[in-house]
N, C-alpha and C positions, 0 to 999 in steps of 0.2 A: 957639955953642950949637947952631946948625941942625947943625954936625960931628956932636954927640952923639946927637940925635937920629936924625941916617943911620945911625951905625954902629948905636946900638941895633938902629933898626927891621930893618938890614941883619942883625946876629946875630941879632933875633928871628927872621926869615925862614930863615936859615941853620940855625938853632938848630929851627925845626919842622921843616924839610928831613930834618932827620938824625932827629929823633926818628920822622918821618915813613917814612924808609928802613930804620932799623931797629924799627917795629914792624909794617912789612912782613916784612922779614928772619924775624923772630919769626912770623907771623901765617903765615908760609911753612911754617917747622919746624913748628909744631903741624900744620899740615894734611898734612906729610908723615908726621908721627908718627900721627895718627888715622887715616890710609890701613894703616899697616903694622899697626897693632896690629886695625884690623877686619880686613885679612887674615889674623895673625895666629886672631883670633877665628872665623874661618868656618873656618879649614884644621882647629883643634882642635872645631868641631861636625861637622864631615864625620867627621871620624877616629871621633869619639863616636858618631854614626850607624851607620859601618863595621862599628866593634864591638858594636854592639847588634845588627846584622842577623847577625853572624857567631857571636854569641853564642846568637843565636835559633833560627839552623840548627841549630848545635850540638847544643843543647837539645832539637830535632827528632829528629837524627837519634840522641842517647842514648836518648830517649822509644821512637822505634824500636825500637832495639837490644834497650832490655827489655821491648818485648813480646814479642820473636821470642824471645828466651830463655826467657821465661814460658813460650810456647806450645812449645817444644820440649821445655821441661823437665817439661810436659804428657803431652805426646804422650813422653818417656820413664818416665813413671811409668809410662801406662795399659799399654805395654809391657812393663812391669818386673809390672806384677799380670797380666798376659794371662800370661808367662813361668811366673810364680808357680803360676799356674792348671794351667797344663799339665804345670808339672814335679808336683804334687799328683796330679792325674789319672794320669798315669804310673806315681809309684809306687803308687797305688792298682792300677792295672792291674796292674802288678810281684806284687802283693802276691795278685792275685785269681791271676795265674797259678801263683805256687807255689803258693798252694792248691790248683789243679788238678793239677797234678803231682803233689803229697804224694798227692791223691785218687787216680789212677791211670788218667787220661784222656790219653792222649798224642795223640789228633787235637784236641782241644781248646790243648791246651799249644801244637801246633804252629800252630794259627792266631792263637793268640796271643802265639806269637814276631813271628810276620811281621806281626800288627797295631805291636808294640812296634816292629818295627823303621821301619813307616811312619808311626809319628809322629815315630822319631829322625828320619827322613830330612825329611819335614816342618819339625821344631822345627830343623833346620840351615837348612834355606830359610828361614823366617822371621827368622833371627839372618845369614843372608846378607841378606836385604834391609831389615834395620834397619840394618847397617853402609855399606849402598849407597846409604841415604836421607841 
């Protein structure tokens, strides 16, 4: 009977040993599984980060973009009525000078060729340096 007794208590012993070694075994894998999977976790909040600042640039420099548009698209209207303006003025002028002509004033007519032609020369400057802007 004491036989029975050793072997029990010897398989009990043996028998938590092993239980012992494998829920280490175990108790290993999970902690190497919660190691990967919180790396895991930070490498995909970085990324999420990345893209939110890269998003945010972005977003800056579209913001940007359409203001300057705005303002160019501005600054070409005001140009496009200043234009407007002057080609009005012109043929008005156009219009005063054949009437001086029909009247029969040719030192008139003539300085109001050479004013017509210094605004043409003029209105070409102005359209050179809107193209140069």
């Amino acid at each position: 009977m004491s036989s029975l007794i050793l072997y029990s208590v010897i398989s009990f012993v043996v028998g938590f040993l092993l239980a012992w070694f494998l829920r280490t075994i175990f108790i290993f894998q999970l902690k190497k599984s919660k190691k990967s999977t919180d790396g895991f976790l930070e490498s995909e909040r970085l990324m999420k980060e990345t893209l939110k600042n890269e998003n945010a640039v972005a977003h800056k420099q579209k913001q940007t973009i359409e203001i300057e548009l705005s303002k160019k698209i501005a600054d070409s209207q005001n140009i496009i009525r200043q234009m407007d303006t002057d080609i009005l003025l012109l043929q008005k002028s156009n219009e005063e000078t054949e009437a001086l002509l029909s009247a029969g004033q040719p030192e008139i007519h003539q300085l109001k060729m050479k004013l017509i032609e210094a605004q043409n020369t003029i209105a070409r400057y102005k359209a050179q340096l809107g193209k140069d802007v």
